[in-house]
N, C-alpha and C positions, 0 to 999 in steps of 0.2 A: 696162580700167576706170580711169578717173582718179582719183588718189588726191588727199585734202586733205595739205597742210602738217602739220596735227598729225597724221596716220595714219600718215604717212613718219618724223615723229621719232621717234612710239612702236615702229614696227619695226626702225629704227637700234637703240637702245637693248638691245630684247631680242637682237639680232645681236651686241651688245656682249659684255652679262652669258653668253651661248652660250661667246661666246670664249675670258671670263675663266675661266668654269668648266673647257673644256676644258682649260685650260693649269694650273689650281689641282687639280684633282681626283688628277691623277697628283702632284703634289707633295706631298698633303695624305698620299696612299698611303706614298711613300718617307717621309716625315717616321714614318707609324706604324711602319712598318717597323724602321727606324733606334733607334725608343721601345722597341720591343719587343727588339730586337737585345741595345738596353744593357740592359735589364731581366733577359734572362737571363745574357749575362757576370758582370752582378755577383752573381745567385745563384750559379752554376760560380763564379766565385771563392771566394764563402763557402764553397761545397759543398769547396773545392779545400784552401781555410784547415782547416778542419774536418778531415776528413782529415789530413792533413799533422802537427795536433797531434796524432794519435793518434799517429805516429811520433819527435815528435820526442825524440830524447834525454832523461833524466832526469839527476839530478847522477852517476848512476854512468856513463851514457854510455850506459844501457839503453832502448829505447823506454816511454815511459811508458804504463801502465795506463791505460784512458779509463772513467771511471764516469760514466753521463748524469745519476746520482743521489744522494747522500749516503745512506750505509745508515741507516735509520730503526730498527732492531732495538735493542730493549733488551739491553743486556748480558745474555750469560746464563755457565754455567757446566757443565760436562758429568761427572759423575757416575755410578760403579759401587758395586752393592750384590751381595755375595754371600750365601750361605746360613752354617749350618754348618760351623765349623772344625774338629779335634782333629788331633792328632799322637800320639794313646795307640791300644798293643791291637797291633790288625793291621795299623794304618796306619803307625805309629813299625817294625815290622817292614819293611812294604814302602820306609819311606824311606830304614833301613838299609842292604837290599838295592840302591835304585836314585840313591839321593842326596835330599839334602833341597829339591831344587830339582824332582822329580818330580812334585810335584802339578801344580804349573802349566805343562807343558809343553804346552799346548794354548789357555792365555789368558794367560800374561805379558804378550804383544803387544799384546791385549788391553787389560788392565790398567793399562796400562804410555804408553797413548795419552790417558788423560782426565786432570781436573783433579784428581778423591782420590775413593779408592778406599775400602769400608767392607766391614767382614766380622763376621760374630758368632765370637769366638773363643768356643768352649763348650769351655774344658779350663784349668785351673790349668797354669803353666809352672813347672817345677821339679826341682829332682834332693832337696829333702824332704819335711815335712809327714805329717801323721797323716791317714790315707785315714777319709773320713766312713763313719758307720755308718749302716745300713740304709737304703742306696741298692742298685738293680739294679746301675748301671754309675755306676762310679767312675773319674774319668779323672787322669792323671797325664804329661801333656806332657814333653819335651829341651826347653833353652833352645837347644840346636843348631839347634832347627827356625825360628826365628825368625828372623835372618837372609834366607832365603830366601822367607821368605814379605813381609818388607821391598822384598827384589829380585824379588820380581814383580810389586810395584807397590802393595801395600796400605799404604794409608796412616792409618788408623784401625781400632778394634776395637771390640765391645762388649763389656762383659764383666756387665752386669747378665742373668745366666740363673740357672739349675741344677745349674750343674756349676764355676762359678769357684771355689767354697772347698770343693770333692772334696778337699784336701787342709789345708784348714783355712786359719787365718790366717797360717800361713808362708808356704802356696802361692799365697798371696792377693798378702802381700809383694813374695814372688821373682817374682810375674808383673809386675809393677808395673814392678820395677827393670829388667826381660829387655828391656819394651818400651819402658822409656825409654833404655835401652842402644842398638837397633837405630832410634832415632827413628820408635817410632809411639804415636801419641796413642791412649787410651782413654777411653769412658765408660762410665756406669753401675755403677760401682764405686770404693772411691777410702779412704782414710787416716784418712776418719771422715765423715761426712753431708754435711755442704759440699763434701766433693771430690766424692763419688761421686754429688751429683745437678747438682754444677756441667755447666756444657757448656764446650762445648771452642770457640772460635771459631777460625776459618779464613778469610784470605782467598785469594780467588782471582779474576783479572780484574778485580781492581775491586768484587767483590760479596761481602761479609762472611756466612758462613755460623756457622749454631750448631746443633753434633749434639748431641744428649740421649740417654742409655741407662736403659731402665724395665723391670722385670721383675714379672709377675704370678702368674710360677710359682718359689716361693723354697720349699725344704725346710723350713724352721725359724728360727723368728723370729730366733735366736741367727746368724743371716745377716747379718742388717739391717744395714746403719752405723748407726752411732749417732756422740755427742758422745763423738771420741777414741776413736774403736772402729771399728777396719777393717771393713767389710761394702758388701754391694751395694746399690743404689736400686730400691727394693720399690715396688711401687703397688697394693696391696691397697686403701688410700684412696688416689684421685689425689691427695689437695690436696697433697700437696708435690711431685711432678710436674708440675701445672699451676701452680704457683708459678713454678718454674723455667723452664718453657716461657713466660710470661710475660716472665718478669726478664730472658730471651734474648730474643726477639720487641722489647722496648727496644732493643736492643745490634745487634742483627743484620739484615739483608737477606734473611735465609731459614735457618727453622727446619726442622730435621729431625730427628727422632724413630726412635730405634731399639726395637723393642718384643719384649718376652719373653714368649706368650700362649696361649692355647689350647689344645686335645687335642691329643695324638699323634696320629697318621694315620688324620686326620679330614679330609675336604673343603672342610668351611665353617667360618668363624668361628664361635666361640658368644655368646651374646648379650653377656658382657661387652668381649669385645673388640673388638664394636660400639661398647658406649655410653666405653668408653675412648677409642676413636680421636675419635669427635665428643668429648670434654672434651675431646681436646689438641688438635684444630681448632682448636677456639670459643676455646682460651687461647692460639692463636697459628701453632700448627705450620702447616709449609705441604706437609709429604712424611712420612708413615708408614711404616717399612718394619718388617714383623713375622717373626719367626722360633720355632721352638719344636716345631711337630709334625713335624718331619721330614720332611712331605711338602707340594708348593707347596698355597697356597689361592688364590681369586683378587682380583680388584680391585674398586674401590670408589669414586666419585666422594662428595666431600660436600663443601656451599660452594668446591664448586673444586677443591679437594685431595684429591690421590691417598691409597689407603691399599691397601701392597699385605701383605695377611694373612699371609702365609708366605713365603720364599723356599728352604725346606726344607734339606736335607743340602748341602753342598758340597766339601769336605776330610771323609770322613768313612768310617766303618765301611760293610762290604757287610749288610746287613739281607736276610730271605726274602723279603718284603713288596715287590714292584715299585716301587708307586708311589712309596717312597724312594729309588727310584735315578734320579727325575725332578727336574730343578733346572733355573736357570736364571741367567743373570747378567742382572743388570737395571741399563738405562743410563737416566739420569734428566736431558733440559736445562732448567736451571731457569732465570728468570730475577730479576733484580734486584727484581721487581718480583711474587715468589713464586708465578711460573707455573711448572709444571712438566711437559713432554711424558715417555710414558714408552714404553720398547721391551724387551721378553724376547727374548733369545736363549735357544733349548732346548739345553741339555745333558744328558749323564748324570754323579751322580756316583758312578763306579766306584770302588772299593778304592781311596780316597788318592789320586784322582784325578779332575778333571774334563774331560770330553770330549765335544765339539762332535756332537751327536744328527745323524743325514742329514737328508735334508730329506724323504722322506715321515713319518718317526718326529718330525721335529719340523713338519711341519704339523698331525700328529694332534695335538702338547702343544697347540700353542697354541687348537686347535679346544676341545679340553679344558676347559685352562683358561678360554674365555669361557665354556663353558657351566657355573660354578662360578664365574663373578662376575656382578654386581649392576648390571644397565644399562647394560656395557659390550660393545664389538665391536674384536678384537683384527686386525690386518691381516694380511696374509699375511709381510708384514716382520719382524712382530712387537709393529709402533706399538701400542699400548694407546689404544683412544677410549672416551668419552662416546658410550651413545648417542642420539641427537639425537628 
């Protein structure tokens, strides 16, 4: 068949473009090829860099630590609250016998790991003093014992209770001097009214704390501080406790409250020392921690803050009564910003002694104690929660 002139140039043509394809199409491959080659060397490189900085040396010559992230955590500060203290009776007997560093053979370590340590001294420290009348038990402390209770890590005391002037205003004194002697800070008692409801501030990491000590179970008013009159800080009326909790709450990054309250070995709060802990909320506290009946009570969320009712016996007499030989050490992180997580460890405390419960006798405490607090669920660790 004969072709025309323009039929032959147009199949020239596509015979051309056929050509150039064949010969471009393999090039256009190698070229991606090539793209893609360098595209992953220089990630392998980076991937290579990246590594590499996580080894290399720091100014000691050490590999340096690699953090992907700046810690975002507020400062916090880590905190121990024990129960009941004394060193009178049978207990100053057993210390005799085993040394005055016996109590704490089973939580120094303990103790001895966080930022400051807080304990309810319930006992005048003294070798005088006129023994108060008509009390059951009347306590009478060695200044020997103190020391030791220094070195195993206690670093504050309370002394607004029941039992600080068992020996009147001398033993009030001498206790004064004993703990400013072995460097531990006290409150809730104090030289005349301004000491004994002052607080004590504390820093630690960076976060200013202010403990307070308040007692609502006092013998006789002849207790009280007053202006230029040694005695304890009563709160029969909070307003001068919530003054103070206040006047701290200015000053500080987190208030804590030591409290003196409730029946003897009783299970629950009674109603005032409900409507107590909300006034020293509402006036600023951000951590209540109560003592008093001898035996633990449980926890309590309000506007956020913890309130734990009892922390019962800890250095103390053997009673017939079980449930006072249940205690607990309780750790508290709080932070700058007056949050506070909380954690019991179950203990027993024995004859002048406190010691680390098994673990089925302390799963039963802790079962225990949730079901004897207020909307809370305690973990198997011991975490104290909200429950949600």
């Amino acid at each position: 068949m004969n072709q025309t002139r323009t039929e032959r140039v147009k199949l020239e043509r596509k015979r051309r473009r056929r050509i150039r394809s064949s010969y471009l199409l393999p090039q256009i491959m190698l070229l991606g090829a090539v793209l893609l080659t360098a595209g992953f060397l220089l990630q392998a490189q980076d991937a290579f860099t990246a590594i590499a900085r996580l080894f290399q040396p720091d100014d000691s010559g050490q590999p340096a630590k690699h953090t992907a992230e700046p810690d975002s955590e507020d400062p916090a500060v880590n905190l121990t609250f024990v129960g009941d203290v004394i060193f009178s009776g049978h207990v100053e007997r057993m210390l005799k016998e085993n040394g005055y560093d016996y109590p704490y053979t089973h939580v120094s370590s303990l103790l001895g790991q966080d930022d400051y340590t807080v304990a309810n001294l319930e006992t005048p420290v003294t070798k005088r003093g006129v023994p108060a009348q008509d009390k059951d038990f009347v306590y009478k402390s060695p200044p020997e014992a103190i020391p030791a209770l220094k070195a195993a890590g206690v670093d504050l005391v309370n002394l607004a209770n029941n039992h600080s002037m068992d020996q009147g205003v001398e033993g009030l004194l001498d206790t004064f001097a004993v703990l400013q002697e072995n460097e531990i800070e006290y409150v809730g008692a104090g030289a005349d009214i301004d000491r004994a409801y002052a607080p004590v501030y504390v820093e630690r990491g960076g976060i200013k704390l202010a403990f307070l000590g308040f007692s609502r179970i006092v013998p006789e008013v002849s207790w009280y501080a007053g202006k230029n009159k040694p005695g304890v800080a009563a709160t029969y009326d909070p307003a001068r406790a919530v003054q103070a909790i206040r006047g701290a709450k200015e000053q500080a990054d987190l208030v804590i409250v030591i409290a003196h309250w409730g029946k003897e070995r009783v299970d629950f709060p009674v109603d005032y020392q409900k409507e107590l802990a909300r006034a020293y909320i509402d006036a600023g506290a951000d951590l209540i921690v109560g003592g008093h009946p001898h035996v633990l009570q449980g926890f309590e969320s309000y506007k956020n803050k913890w309130i734990a009712y009892s922390l019962g016996n800890f250095i103390f007499t053997r009673a017939t009564v079980p449930k006072t030989w249940e205690t607990m050490v309780l750790q508290a992180k709080c932070t700058n910003a007056g949050a506070c997580e909380l954690k019991m460890l179950p203990y027993y405390a024995e004859l002048g002694r406190a010691v680390p419960m098994n673990e089925q006798d302390g799963a039963a405490l802790l079962q225990r104690i949730e079901s004897i607090s207020t909307n809370v669920r305690i973990e198997p660790d011991g975490s104290v929660r909200e429950k949600q």
